[in-house]
C-alpha positions as a Markdown table, in Angstrom:
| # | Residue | x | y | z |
|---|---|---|---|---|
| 1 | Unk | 14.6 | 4.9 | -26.5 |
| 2 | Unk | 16.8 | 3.8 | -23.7 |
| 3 | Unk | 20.0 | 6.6 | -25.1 |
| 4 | Unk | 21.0 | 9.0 | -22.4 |
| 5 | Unk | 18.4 | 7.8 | -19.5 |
| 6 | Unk | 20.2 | 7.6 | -16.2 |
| 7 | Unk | 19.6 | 4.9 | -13.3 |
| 8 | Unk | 21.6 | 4.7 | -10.1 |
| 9 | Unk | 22.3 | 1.4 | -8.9 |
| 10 | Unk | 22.4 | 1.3 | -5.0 |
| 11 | Unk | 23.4 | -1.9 | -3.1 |
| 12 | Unk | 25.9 | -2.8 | -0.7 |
| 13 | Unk | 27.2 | -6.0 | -3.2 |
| 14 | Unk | 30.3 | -4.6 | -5.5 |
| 15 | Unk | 30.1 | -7.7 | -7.8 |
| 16 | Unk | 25.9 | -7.1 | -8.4 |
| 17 | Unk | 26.5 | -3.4 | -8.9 |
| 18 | Unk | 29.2 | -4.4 | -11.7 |
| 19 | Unk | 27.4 | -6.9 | -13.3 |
| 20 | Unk | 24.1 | -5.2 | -13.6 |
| 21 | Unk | 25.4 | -2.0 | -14.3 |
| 22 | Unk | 27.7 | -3.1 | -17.3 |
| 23 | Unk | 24.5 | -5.0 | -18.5 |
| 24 | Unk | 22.6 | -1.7 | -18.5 |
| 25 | Unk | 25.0 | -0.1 | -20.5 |
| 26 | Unk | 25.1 | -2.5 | -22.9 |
| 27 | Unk | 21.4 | -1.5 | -23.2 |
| 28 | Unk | 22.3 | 2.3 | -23.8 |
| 29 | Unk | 21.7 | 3.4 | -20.4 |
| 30 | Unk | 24.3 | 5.3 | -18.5 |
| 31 | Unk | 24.7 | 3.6 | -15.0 |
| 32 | Unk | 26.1 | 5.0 | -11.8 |
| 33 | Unk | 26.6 | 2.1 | -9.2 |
| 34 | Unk | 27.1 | 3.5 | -5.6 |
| 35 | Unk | 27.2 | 1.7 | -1.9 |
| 36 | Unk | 26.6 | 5.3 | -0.3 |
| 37 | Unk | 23.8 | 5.4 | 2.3 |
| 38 | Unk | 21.4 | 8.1 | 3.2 |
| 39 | Unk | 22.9 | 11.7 | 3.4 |
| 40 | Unk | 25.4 | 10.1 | 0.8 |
| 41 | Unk | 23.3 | 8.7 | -1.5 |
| 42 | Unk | 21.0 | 11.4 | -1.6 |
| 43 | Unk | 23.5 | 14.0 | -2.8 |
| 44 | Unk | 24.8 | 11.3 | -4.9 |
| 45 | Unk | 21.5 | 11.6 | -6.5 |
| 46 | Unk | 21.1 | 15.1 | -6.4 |
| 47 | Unk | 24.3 | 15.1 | -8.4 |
| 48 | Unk | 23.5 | 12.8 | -10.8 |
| 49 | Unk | 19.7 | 13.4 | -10.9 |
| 50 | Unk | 18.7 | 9.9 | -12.2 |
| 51 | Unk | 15.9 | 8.9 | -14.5 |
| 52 | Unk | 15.2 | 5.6 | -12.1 |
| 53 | Unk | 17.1 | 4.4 | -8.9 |
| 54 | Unk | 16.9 | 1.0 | -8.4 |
| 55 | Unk | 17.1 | 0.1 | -4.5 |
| 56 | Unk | 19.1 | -3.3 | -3.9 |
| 57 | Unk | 18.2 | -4.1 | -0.5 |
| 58 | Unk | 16.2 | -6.1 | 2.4 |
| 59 | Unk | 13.1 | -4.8 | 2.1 |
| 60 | Unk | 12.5 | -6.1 | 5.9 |
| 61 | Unk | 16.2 | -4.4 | 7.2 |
| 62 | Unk | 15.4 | -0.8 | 8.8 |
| 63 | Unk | 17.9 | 0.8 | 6.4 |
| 64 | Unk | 16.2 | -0.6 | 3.0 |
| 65 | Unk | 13.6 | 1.5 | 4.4 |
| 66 | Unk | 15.3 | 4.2 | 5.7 |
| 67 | Unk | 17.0 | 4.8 | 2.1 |
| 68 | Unk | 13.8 | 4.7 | 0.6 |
| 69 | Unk | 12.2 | 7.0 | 3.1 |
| 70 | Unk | 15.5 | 9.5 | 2.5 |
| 71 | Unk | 15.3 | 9.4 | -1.4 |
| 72 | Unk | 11.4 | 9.7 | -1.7 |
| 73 | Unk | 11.6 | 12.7 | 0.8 |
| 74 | Unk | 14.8 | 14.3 | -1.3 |
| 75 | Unk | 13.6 | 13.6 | -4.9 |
| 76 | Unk | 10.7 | 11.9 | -7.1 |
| 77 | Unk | 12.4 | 10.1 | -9.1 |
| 78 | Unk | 10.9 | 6.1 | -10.0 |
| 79 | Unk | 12.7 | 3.9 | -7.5 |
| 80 | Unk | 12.7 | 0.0 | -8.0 |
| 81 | Unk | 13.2 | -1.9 | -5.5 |
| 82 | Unk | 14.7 | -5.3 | -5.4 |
| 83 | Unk | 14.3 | -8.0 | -2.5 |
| 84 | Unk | 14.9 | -11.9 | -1.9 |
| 85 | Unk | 11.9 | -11.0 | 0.8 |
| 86 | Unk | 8.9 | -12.0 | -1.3 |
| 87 | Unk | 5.9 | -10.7 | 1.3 |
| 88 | Unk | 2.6 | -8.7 | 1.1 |
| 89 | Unk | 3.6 | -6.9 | 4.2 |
| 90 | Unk | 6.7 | -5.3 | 2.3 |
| 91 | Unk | 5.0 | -4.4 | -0.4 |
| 92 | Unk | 2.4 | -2.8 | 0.9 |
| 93 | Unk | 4.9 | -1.1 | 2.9 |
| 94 | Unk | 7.7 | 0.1 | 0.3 |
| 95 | Unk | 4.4 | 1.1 | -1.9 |
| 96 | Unk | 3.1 | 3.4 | 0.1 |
| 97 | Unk | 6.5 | 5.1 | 1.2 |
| 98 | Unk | 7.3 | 5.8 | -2.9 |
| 99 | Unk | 8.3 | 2.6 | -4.4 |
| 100 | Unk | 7.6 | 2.8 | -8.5 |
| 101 | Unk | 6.1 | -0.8 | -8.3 |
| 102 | Unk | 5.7 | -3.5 | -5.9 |
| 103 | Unk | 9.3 | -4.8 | -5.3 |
| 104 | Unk | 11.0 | -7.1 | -7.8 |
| 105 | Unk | 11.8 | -10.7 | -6.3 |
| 106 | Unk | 15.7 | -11.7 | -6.6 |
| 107 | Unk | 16.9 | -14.2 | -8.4 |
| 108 | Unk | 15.5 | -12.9 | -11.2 |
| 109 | Unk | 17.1 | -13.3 | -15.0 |
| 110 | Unk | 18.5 | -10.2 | -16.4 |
| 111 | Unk | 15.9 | -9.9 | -19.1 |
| 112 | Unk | 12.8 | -9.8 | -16.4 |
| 113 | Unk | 14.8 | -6.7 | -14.8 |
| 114 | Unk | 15.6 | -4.6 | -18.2 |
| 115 | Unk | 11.8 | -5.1 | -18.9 |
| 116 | Unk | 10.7 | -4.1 | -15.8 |
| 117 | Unk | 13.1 | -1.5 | -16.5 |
| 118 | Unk | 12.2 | -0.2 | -19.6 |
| 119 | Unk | 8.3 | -0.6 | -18.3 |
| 120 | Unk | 9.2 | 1.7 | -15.6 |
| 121 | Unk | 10.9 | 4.3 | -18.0 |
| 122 | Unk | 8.3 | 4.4 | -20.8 |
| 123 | Unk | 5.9 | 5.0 | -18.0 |
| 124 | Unk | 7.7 | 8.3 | -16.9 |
């Protein structure tokens, strides 16, 4: 049951953090959208102490890799990521540093990211 599980939304885009977010309430999850980086996101996190963080960024931009670096070293909680960079490289790459799952490929519909979603959370 999705009731009372927590995800933090991180991304740099306002208008994606507000549209995903209320669309993951509306699924009985309570969101927390941020644009913090690093030392602010993680105690962000260690304030909310989320069930799943989902990642919004570049995967090939130093900083998508740096805020996954920071979180996995702070915390082991599931992180999605999501990228419009669709390579094996980056996947390898995020996957090894801590990702949940290989990264999910933007555009995507709303319903392939609450099931990966869910997925994620029934596996934890």
């Amino acid at each position: 049951m999705n009731t009372g599980k927590k995800i933090l939304l991180v991304s740099n885009n306002t208008h994606f953090i507000n549209s995903i977010g209320h669309n993951l309430s509306k699924q009985n999850y309570r969101v927390k959208g941020t644009r913090a980086s690093n030392e602010e996101l993680i105690e962000e996190m260690n304030t909310i102490i989320p069930d799943l963080t989902i990642l919004d960024t570049p995967l090939v931009s130093m900083d998508g890799i740096r805020q996954l670096i920071s979180i996995r070293e702070a915390m082991d909680t599931p992180i999605m990521m999501l990228s419009t960079q669709d390579s094996r490289s980056d996947t390898v790459r995020t996957l090894s540093i801590g990702s949940f799952s290989h990264p999910f490929i933007k555009p995507m519909t709303f319903e392939q990211l609450i099931g990966q979603v869910n997925q994620i959370l029934n596996k934890t």
